[in-house]
C-alpha positions, 0 to 999 in steps of 0.5 A: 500500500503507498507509504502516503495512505499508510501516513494518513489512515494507518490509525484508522485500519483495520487489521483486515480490509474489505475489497469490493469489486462492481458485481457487489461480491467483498473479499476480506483481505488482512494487511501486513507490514513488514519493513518494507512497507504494508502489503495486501496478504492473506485472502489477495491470492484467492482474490488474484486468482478468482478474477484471473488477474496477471501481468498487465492487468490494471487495478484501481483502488478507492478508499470508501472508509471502515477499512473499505475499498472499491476496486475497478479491474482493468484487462490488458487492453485497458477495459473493465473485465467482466466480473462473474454473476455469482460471487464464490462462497460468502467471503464478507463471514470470515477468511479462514482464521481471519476475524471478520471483525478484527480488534487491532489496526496493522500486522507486524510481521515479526521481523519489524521493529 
């Protein structure tokens, strides 16, 4: 995640943020630092992998607040891809082992300081 939105809403995230694409389907995703920075991890490669994204693809991110964000995803060519009609099973309940209701902010990995 850009170090400028980590500055400015760091406080105000959850540990685990909510992904929504134009079909309505969510997907809780849980953040991660590490000295490098904060980093989408547990939950974003079923994310990549259900919508088929790769080298190329663009996506745009907006920030709705509550640890929310709208996520437009563009193909290769620079259209909008076509989202499924069904969404897979319930992601908004829970991630396996991810709280839907998280009580802290960001993950530490353990080898930050």
């Amino acid at each position: 995640m850009p170090t400028a939105f980590m500055r400015d809403y760091r406080e105000s995230l959850e540990q685990v943020v909510l992904l929504k694409v134009s079909s309505g389907a969510s997907w809780p995703i849980e953040l991660i630092q590490i000295e490098f920075g904060t980093w989408l991890d547990k939950g974003w490669k079923d994310f990549v992998e259900y919508y088929s994204i790769r080298e190329c693809h663009f996506l745009v991110f907006k920030y709705s607040g509550g640890s929310q964000f709208q996520v437009i995803i563009f193909n290769p060519s620079t259209s909008e891809i076509e989202y499924p009609l069904e969404a897979p099973e319930d992601h908004e309940e829970s991630y396996e082992g991810v709280p839907s209701t998280p009580q802290f902010a960001i993950a530490k990995s353990e080898n930050s300081d």
